[in-house]
N, C-alpha and C positions, 0 to 999 in steps of 0.2 A: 125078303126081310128088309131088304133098302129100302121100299115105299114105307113100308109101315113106319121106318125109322124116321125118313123125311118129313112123312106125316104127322110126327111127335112132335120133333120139331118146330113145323110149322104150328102145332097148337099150344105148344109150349113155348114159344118166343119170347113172353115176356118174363118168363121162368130162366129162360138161358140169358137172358139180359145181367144180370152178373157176374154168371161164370164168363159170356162176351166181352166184358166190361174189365174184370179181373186179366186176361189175355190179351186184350187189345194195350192195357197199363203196361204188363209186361212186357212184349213188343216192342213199345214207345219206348219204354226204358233202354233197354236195348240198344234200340238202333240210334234213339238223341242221345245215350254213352259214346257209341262209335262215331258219331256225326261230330260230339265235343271231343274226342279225341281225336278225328281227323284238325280239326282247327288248332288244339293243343301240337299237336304235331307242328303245323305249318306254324305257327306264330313262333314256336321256338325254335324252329330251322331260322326263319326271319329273322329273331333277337339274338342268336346265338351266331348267324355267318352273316350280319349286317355289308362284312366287308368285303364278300366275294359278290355283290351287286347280283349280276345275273347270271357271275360263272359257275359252272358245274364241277371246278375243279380247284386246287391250290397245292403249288409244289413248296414246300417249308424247306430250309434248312434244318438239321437234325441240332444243327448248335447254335443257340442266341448270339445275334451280331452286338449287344449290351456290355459295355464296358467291364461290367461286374462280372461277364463267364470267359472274360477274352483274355488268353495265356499270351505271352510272350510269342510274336510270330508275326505271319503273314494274315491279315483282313480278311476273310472269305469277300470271292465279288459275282457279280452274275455273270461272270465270265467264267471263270476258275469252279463254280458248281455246275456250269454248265446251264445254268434259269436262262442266260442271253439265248442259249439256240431253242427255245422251246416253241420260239413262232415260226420258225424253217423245219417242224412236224407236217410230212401229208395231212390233215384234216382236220389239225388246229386253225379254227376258223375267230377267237378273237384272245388278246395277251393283254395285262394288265402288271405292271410293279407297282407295289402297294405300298414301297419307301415313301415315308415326305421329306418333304425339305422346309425346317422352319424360316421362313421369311416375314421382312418385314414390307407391308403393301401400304405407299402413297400415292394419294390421284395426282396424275399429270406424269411430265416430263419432267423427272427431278435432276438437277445442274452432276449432285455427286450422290456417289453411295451414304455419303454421311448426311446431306442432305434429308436424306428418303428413308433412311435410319429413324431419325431423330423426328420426321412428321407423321410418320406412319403409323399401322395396327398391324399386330402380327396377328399371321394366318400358316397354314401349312399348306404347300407346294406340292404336289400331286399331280401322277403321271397319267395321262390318258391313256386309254386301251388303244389298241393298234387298229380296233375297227367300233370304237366309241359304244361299244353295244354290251360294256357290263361293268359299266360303272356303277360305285358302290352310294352316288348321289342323283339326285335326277336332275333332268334341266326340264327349269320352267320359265325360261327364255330365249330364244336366239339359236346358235347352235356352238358344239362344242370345238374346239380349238383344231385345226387339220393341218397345222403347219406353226413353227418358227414364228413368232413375234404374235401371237393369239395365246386369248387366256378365254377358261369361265369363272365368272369369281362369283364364291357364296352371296347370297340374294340380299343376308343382314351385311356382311362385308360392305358390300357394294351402295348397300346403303348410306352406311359410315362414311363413305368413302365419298360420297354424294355423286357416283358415276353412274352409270347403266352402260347398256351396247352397244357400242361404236365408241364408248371413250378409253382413253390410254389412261394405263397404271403401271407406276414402276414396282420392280420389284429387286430387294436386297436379301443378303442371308442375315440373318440375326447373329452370325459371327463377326460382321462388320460394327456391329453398335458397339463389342469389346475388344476390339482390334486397335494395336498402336497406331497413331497415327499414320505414319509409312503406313503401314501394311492396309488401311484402311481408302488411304488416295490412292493405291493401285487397284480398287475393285470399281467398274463403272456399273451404274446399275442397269438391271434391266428392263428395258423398255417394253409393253405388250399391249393388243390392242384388246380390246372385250369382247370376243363374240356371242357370250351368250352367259346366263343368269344359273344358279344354280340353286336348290333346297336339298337339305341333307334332315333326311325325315328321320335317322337313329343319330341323328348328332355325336357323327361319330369325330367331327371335326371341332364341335363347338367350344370345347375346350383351348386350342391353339388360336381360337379368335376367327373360323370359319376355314374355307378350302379354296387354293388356287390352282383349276388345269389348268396345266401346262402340258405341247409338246414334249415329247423326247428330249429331242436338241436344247431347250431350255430348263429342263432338270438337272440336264450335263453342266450347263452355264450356271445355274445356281452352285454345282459344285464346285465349280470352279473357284467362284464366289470366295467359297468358304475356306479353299486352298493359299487361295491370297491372303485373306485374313489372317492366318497362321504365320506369316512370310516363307509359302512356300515357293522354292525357283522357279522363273518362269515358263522354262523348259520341261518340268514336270506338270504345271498345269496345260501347257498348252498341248502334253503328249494323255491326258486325262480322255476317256472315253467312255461311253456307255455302260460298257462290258466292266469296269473299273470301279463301277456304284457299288456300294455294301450291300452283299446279299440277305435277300429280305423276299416277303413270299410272293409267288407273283402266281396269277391266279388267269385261268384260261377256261374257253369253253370249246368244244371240238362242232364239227359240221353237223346241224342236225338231220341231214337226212342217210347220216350212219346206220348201221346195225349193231346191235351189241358186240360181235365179233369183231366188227369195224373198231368200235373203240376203245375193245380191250388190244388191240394190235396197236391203236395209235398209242395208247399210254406205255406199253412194252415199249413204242420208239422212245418214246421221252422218256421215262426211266432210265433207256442206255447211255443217255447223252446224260446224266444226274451224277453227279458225286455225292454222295452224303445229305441228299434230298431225300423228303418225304412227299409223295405223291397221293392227297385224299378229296374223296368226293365231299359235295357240300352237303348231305345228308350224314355222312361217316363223322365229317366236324362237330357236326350240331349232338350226334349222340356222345362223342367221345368227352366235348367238354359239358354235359348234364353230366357224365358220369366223372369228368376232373372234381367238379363242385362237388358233387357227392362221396367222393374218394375214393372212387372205385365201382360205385354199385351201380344196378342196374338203372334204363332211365327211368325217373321216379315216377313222368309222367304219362307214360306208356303203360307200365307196371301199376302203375293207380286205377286205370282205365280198363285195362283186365281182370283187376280184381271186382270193381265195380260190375260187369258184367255178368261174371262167377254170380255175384250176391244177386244179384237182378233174377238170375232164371232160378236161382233158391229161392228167392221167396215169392217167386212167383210159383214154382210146384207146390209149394203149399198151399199156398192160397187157392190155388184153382184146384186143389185136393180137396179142402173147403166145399167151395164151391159146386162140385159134381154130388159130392157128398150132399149136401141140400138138393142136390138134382133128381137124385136118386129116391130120397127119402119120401121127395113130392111125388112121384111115380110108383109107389111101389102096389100099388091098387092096378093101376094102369099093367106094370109089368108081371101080375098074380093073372090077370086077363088073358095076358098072352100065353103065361103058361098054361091056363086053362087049354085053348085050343087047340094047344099043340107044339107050340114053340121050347125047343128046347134050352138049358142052360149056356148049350154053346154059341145059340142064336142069340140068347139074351145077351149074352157077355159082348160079342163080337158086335152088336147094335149101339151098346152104349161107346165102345173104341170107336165105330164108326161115326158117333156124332161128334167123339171128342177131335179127331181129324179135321171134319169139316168144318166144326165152333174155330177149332185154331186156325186153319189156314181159314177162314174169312177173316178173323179178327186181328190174327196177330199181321195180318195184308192193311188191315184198317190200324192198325196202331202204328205203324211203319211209314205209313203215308203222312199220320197225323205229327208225329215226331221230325217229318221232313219239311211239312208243312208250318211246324213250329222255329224249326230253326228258321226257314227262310223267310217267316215275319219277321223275326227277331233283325234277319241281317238286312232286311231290307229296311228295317226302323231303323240299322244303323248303329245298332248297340257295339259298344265298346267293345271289342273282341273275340265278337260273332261275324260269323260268315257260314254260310253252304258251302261246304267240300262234297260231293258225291263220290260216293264208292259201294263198290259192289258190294264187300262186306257186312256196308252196313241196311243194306238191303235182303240179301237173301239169310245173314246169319238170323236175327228176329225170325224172321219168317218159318227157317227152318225149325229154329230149337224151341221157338214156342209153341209150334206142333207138335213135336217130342215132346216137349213136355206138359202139355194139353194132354196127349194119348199115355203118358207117365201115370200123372196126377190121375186122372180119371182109371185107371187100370184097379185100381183101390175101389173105386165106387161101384166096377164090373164084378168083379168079386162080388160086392155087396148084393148088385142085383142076382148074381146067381143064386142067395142063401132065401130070394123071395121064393115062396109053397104059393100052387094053385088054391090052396083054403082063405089065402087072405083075400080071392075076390067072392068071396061068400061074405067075409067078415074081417073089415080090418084090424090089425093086429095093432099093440100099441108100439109104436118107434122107438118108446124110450129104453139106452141102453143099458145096460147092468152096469155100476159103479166099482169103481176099484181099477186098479191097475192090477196083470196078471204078472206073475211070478218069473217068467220068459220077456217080459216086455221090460220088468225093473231090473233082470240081469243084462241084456242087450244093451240098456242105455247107461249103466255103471260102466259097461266096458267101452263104449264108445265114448262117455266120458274121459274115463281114463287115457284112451288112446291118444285122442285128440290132445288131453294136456300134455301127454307126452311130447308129444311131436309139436305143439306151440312151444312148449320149454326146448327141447331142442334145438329148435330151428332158434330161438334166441341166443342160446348159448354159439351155436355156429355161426350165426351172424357176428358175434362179438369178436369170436376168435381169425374173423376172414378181414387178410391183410388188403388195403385198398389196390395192388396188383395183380389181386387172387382173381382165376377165372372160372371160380364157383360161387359168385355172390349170387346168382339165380337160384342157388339150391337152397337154401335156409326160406324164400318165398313159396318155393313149390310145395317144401316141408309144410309150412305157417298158414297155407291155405287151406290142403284139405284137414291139416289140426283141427282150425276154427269150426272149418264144418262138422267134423267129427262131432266135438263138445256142441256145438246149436243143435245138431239132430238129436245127440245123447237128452240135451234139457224140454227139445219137445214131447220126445218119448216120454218124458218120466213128469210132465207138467200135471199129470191128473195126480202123482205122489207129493210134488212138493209147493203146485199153488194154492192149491183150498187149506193148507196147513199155513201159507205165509198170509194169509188172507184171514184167517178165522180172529186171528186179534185187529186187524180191521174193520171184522163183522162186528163185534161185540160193541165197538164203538157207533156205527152205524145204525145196531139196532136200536140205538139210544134215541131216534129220530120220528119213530114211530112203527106203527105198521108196514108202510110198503117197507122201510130197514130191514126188519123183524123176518122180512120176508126174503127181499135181497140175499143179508144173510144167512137165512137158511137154505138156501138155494146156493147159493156155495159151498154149505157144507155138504149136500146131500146130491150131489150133482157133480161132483169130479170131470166124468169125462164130456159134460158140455161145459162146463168153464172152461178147462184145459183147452177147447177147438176153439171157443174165443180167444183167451188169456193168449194161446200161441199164436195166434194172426198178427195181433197188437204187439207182440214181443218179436216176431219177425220186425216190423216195421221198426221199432224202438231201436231194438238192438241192430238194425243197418244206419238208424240217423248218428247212434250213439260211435258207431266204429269210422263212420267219416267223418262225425265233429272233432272224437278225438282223435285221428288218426294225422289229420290236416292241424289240427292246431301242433301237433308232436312233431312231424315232417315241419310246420311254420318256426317254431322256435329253432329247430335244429338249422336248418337252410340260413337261417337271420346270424346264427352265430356261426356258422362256415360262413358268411360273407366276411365275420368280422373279422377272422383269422385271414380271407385271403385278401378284404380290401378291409385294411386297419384303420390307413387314414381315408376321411373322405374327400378332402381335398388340398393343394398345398401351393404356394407361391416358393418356390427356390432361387437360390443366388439373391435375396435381400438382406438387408440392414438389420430389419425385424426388429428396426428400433420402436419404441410404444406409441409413437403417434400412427406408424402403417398400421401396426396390430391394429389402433382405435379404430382406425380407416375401415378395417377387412368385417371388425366387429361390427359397425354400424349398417351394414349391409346387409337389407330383406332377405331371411332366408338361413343369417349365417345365425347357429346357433353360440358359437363360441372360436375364437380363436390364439393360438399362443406361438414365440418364439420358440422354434428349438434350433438347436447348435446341432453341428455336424461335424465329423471327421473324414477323411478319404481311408481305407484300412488295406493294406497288402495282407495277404492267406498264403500261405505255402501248403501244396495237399497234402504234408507229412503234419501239418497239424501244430509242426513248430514255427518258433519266427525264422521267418523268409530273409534268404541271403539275396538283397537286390540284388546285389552284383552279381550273384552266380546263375548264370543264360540257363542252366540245365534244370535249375528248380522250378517247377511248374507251380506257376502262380496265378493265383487269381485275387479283381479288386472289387470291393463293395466300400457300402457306405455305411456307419458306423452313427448311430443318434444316439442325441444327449435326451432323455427323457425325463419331465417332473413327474413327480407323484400327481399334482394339480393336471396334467394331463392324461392319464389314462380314464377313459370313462368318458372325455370330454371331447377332446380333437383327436385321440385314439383310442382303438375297440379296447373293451376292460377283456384281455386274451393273454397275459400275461402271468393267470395265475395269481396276481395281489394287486395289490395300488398303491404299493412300496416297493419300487425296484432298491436289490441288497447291494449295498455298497460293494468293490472286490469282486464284481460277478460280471459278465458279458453274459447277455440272453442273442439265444440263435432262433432265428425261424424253423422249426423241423420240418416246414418246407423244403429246405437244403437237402434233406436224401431222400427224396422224390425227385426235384429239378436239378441236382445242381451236377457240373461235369466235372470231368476227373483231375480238373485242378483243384478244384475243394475241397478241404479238410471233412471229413465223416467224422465227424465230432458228438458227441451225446453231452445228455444231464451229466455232471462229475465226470467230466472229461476234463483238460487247459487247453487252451488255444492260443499258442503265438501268434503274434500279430505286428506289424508294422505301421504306425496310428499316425498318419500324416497332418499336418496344418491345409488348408486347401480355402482359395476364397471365389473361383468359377469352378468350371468344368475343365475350363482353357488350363489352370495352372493346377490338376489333378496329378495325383503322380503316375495314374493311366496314360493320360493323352502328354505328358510330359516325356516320359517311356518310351511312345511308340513315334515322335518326334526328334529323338535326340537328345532332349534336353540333358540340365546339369539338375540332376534328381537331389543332389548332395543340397541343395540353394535354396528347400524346401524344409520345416521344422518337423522334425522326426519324433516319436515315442516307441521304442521298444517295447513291447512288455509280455506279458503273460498271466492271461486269467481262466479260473474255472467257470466254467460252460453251465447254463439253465438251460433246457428248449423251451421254447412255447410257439403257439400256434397266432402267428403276424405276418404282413408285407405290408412293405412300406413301396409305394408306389408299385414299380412294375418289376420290381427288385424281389426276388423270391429269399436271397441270401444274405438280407439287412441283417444288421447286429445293433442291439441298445447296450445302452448303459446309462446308470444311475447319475445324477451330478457330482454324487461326491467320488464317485469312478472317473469323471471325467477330469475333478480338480487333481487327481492324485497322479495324471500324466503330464503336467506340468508344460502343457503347449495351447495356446489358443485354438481353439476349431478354426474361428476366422469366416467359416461357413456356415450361414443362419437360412431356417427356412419358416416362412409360416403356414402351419398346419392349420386348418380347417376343419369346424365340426358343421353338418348342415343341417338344419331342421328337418326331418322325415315328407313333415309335407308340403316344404319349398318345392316350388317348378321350376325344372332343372334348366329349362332353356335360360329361365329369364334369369337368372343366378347368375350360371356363363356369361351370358352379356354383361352384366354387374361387374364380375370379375376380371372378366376381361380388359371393360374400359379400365377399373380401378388400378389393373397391373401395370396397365402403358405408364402410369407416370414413377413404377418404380423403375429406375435404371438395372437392364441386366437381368429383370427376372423374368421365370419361367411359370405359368401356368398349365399343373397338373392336377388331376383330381381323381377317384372312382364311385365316385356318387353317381357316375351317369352307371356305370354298371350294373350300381343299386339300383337304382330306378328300373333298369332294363330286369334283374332279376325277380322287383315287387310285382313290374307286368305280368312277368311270367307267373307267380302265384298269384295275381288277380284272377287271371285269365282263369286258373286252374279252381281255384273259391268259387268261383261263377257258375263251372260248371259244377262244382260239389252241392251248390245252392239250389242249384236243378234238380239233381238226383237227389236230396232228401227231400225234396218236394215231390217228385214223387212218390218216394217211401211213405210217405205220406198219405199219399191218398191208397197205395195198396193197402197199408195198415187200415184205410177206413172201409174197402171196399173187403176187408178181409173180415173185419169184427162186425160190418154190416150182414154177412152172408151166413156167419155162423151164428148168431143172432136170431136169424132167419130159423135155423134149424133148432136152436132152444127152443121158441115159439113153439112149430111145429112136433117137437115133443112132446111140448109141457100141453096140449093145447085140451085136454082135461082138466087139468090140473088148474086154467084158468077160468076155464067156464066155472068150475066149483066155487073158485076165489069170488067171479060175481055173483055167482048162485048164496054166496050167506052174506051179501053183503057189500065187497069191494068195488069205490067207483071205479072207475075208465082212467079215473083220473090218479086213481093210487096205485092200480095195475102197471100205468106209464111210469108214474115214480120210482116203483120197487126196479122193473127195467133198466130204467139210470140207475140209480142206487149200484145194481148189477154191475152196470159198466163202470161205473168212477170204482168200483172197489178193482175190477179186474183192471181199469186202467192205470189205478195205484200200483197195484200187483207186479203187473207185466213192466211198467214204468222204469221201477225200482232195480230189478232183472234185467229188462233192458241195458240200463243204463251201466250197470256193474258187469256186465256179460260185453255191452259193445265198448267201452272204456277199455277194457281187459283185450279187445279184437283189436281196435286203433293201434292201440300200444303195440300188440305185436306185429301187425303189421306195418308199423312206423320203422321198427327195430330190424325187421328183415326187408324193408325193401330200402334201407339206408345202411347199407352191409359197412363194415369197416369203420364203420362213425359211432361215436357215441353221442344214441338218441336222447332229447330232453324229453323229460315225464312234463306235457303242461295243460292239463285237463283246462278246459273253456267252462266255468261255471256259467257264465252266462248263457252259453249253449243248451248245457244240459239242463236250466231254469225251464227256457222256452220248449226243450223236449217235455218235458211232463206237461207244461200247460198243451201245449199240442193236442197232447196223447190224450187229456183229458176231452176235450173239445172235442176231438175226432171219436170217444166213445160215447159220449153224447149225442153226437149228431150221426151216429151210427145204432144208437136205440131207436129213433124216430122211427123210420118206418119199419122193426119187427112190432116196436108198440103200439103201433094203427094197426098190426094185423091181428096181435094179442087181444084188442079191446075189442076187434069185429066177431071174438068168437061167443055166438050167445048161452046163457046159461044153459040154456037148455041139452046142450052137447053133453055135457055131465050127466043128465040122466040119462041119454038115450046111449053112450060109452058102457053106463052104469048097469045095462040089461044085461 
């Protein structure tokens, strides 16, 4: 039976040229999902761990070294957590601290620190790795610093700076520019020579004005620096050592010609030496913060990627169900033959399984190849965001399951060929099948309906109720997936009940057109279960473009507004005047959409919620910073995350960031709670009643407000501060103390480039005295990459969708024909040209395209949405349908049934009249 099967085959080639065609699509599908999810992968490990350079590792402290979480006490240092011994590990083979030190950098050999202050650009100070080999910048000059009195200094820096390689730059702390006199002619600066250039391609420095390595030993000296500044004595600074720096993460890689065992044993050592450190891989980083962004849930773009896949080998079993289905129907002369001779139904059935095998493993081998072959044009042109990943996965999974489901899909059409009788190769029988949907098939698809809604409702409802620390947000997606399929199988099953019904009042209009109308539309009515094998091809295709447009635009709205809760402002200058000419200065700047003064406060917290007894050592306290907020600002230079655009007089608003991050010196405060507070005057950082505090000072010398307000939360950070507090102006007049601390906030046009901004900024800041340049626009920017990168590939896979939808309505199409193909010889037999026979065809397809369209659209809208909802666990999703999307989905859809009539209506018009009589005998 294998020859004879082979032999079919080979003479039916251009017959199986669709169903090859429809397997080889799905395939491709397939395997360019897994090829864009290997690069979605890699590019958000890239965006997401910029700062661990090349290492595999990063040991964190468990409690922020920030002003704002820091109790009364001892400094954690990388001594005292133990980060100092983590390069004296067997097989730690390279150590990085990833503290900076803000400095100010002047070319040459400057006379004093005030000198080199006052000409310089500030940059950040940063420590080289112990074996140069995982730095979080690259060098693209010279080489990196190996010793005491060597620097690499950023590329644009060094520009500024009008140096390169071999020349000396001094370098100062930016504690010296606010330093008393005294305290400022005790700090000499430091002197280094430039050995080599550097480019920071995630500009993770460009904000501080670029990046200077430095040795060890001159990181220490920069601290030093800043000790004097202070007027600290000089027996304490000169007793300051490495081990003494504030612990911060410092990030390592181990030997690579380890084993796994190897460097689970090395991490065991370094963990023993850890105090209150967190020990994670740079993969384990990259998921945990997709899942911070997301509040919990799983990573969106992993979980995107999977689902994608799911849909892929769906509609591709259809399709190629289709497909065999027209396989069959051309053969059933051929397979009456074989039963004539002898062949039995077991043989028949097991022949056509056996072609469907070898159709898949050739094709879905050729769709696999051609999806690998496509990416690696793509990234050899260079396209933004594309690259070849190879992996096994996305190799053998296509291969396999589009076999499965090649031998699936066709298992239907084996059937079929068993119900062909030895009589039909006497006499062929007619094809066409009886109309109606049977009684079993409308009860089956009711209940599978209903299933599925159930379990989409569901899973939405458990998505809503799952806290973003819950370690079930996977489960409301497992729910949500096979729901959908439930309801899409429920709606193709029952397409011969309720298309030719949504369609008959688009017939009526149609027939209004003439003849081939008249005809169309009766062909839709009287014909159910060959519209329904078109109508469902088209509505497979529809309804997967419609559940990724709206699913990504749902995911896109939601993602845009978690940026705005966790980076509120975009950008800001601190410690200035913020008198109206800097504002004017900061506004005239390419890029900046808007910017305004706000006032600030320093604020003491006591955890019990009340106002905080400075004096009493035992009350655990913590300091944050307190903004004065206009109405004319929210919306503008901060996210509208506030719930109004009238903050209420009397009221303090909390980040409900705070009980997610905050440590157990923070008040756990809600909506209609009071919080005591202690509201200080404050005009640097230097005269904070924090760094006043933990100096000694005379805290009493400082303008104090007492008071106590009722609690708002809402969803903001203001800088890098999780546990900011606002308030309104006339909350701010009614404490009766100057802020005295101004900052200018920053709104920045979406599609400013962020490098050239920074530099903007930058130079513009040097000339205010004292201030500081912060921002989270670059974050923005890193996270739009990230849904670029993620749209690109969604832009791919409904391009796809696409073409299966056409290779779906082309095959079934195919099979109408071949039905009808009496039915058309008659139509020319009294009459009809070639040319109205092609018409009524279209006619056929723009109604079914209407049809399916409409379906589509309301079916994949309704998919996006829940799977927006359950794979964004713990968040509340935004509803934001893309009409513009779903515009171009119906023209599409139309196009693609058009140009899927063509060739059944070259095959309709070649059948000649005469077939009608000689059918007719």
């Amino acid at each position: 039976m294998w020859s004879i099967t082979r032999g079919m085959m080979k003479r039916s080639r251009r017959t199986l040229v669709p169903a090859g065609i429809a397997i080889a699509i799905a395939s491709l599908f397939i395997s360019a999902t897994l090829l864009l999810g290997n690069v979605l992968d890699a590019q958000s490990v890239k965006q997401f761990t910029a700062e661990y350079g090349n290492a595999e590792y990063s040991a964190t402290p468990d409690y922020p070294a920030s002003p704002s979480y820091q109790s009364d006490g001892d400094v954690p240092t990388l001594a005292s957590t133990g980060l100092e011994d983590i390069a004296s590990v067997n097989g730690v083979s390279d150590v990085r601290y990833s503290g900076t030190e803000p400095v100010i950098a002047s070319a040459g050999a400057a006379s004093s620190a005030s000198s080199a202050a006052s000409s310089g650009y500030s940059a950040s100070g940063i420590e080289v790795s112990t074996k140069a080999g995982i730095m979080p910048i690259d060098l693209a000059d010279g080489s990196w610093p190996s010793k005491p009195g060597e620097a690499a200094l950023d590329s644009d820096l060094a520009s500024k700076l009008g140096v390169s390689v071999g020349g000396t730059v001094s370098l100062v702390s930016t504690a010296v520019d606010s330093a008393a006199a005294d305290d400022a002619a005790a700090v000499s600066p430091l002197v280094v020579r430039v050995t080599g250039l550097t480019d920071d391609p995630h500009e993770q420095y460009s904000l501080a004005g670029g990046s200077v390595t430095l040795a060890a030993d001159d990181i220490v000296e920069l601290e030093r620096q800043n000790l004097l500044a202070i007027g600290t004595p000089q027996s304490d600074v000169d007793s300051f050592t490495h081990g003494d720096i504030t612990a911060s993460a410092v990030y390592f890689s181990l030997d690579s010609g380890m084993s796994d065992s190897q460097k689970n044993d090395a991490i065991g050592q370094i963990r023993s030496k850890l105090r209150s450190v967190t020990v994670t891989s740079r993969t384990d980083a990259a998921d945990a913060y997709l899942r911070k962004l997301n509040g919990g849930g799983v990573n969106p773009v992993v979980a995107a990627i999977l689902v994608f896949a799911i849909l892929a080998m769906f509609v591709a079993a259809l399709v190629i169900a289709n497909t065999f289905r027209v396989l069959v129907t051309q053969r059933r002369r051929t397979l009456a033959l074989l039963r004539t001779i002898g062949a039995s139904k077991g043989q028949v059935h097991r022949s056509v399984l056996t072609e469907g095998v070898v159709l898949g493993l050739e094709y879905s081998a050729l769709g696999t190849a051609l999806a690998y072959a496509i990416v690696a044009i793509l990234a050899a042109a260079k396209v933004q965001g594309i690259e070849l990943i190879p992996s096994a996965s996305s190799i053998l999974v296509p291969i396999v399951f589009a076999t499965l489901i090649t031998v699936l899909a066709s298992s239907g059409a084996a059937r079929l060929a068993t119900s062909v009788t030895p009589m039909e190769a006497l006499r062929p029988i007619d094809a066409t099948e009886k109309a109606g949907i049977k009684a079993a098939r409308a009860v089956v698809s009711v209940l599978l309906l209903a299933g599925g809604l159930a379990l989409c409702l569901s899973a939405v409802r458990m998505a809503g109720r799952i806290s973003p620390s819950s370690n079930d947000y996977a489960t409301p997606l497992l729910m949500a997936v096979p729901g959908c399929i439930l309801v899409f199988i429920g709606l193709v099953m029952s397409t011969q009940a309720w298309i030719p019904w949504l369609l008959s009042g688009l017939g009526r209009l149609v027939s209004l057109t003439g003849a081939s109308g008249t005809i169309a539309a009766a062909n839709i009515r009287k014909n159910p279960r060959r519209i329904a094998a078109t109508s469902g091809a088209l509505l497979i295709g529809i309804t997967l473009v419609a559940t990724v447009a709206t699913g990504a635009s749902c995911a896109s709205a939601t993602v845009n507004r978690e940026l705005d809760s966790h980076y509120s402002v975009d950008a800001s200058i601190t410690e200035v005047a913020a008198d109206p000419a800097q504002i004017g200065q900061v506004k005239a700047l390419d890029g900046v959409s808007d910017a305004q003064g706000i006032a600030a406060y320093a604020v003491t917290l006591s955890a019990k919620g009340t106002v905080p007894d400075i004096s009493d050592a035992d009350d655990a306290q913590s300091y944050t910073a307190m903004y004065v907020i206009p109405d004319s600002a929210i919306g503008s230079v901060v996210s509208d995350t506030f719930g109004t655009r009238h903050l209420e007089d009397g009221v303090v608003y909390v980040s409900d960031a705070m009980h997610t991050t905050k440590p157990n010196t923070t008040p756990d405060v809600r909506t209609g709670d009071s919080l005591g507070m202690v509201v200080t005057s404050t005009r640097s950082d230097q005269d904070s009643l924090y760094a006043t505090a933990f100096e000694g000072g005379d805290v009493s010398t400082i303008p104090q407000a007492q008071t106590t307000l009722p609690v708002r939360t809402a969803s903001f950070a203001i800088g890098d501060d999780d546990c900011s507090l606002a308030i309104s102006e006339g909350t701010a007049r009614s404490l009766g103390i100057d802020p005295g601390r101004h900052d200018i906030w920053i709104g920045v046009d979406k599609n400013a480039d962020a490098s050239d901004l920074i530099d903007r900024l930058t130079t513009l800041t040097r000339d205010f005295n004292g201030s500081n340049l912060t921002g989270a626009f670059i974050f923005r920017k890193m996270f739009d990459t990230v849904i670029d990168i993620a749209m690109k590939a969604m832009l791919a896979l409904l391009s796809v969708a696409v073409i299966i939808a056409l290779v779906g309505v082309a095959n079934t199409l195919s099979l109408s024909v071949i039905e009808r193909q009496r039915e058309s010889a008659t139509l020319r037999a009294i009459g009809m040209t070639s040319g109205q026979l092609r018409a009524s065809l279209a006619w056929e397809s723009v109604l079914i395209s209407v049809g399916a369209g409409l379906a589509g659209l309301v079916t994949g809208g309704f998919f996006g949405w829940v799977g927006a909802v359950t794979l964004l666990t713990g968040t509340s999703v935004a509803f934001a349908p893309n009409w513009a999307i779903y515009g171009g989905i119906v023209l599409l859809s139309l196009v693609a049934a058009l140009l899927a009539s063509v060739l059944p209506a070259r095959r309709a018009t070649k059948v000649p009249p005469v077939v009608a009589l000689a059918d007719a005998d």
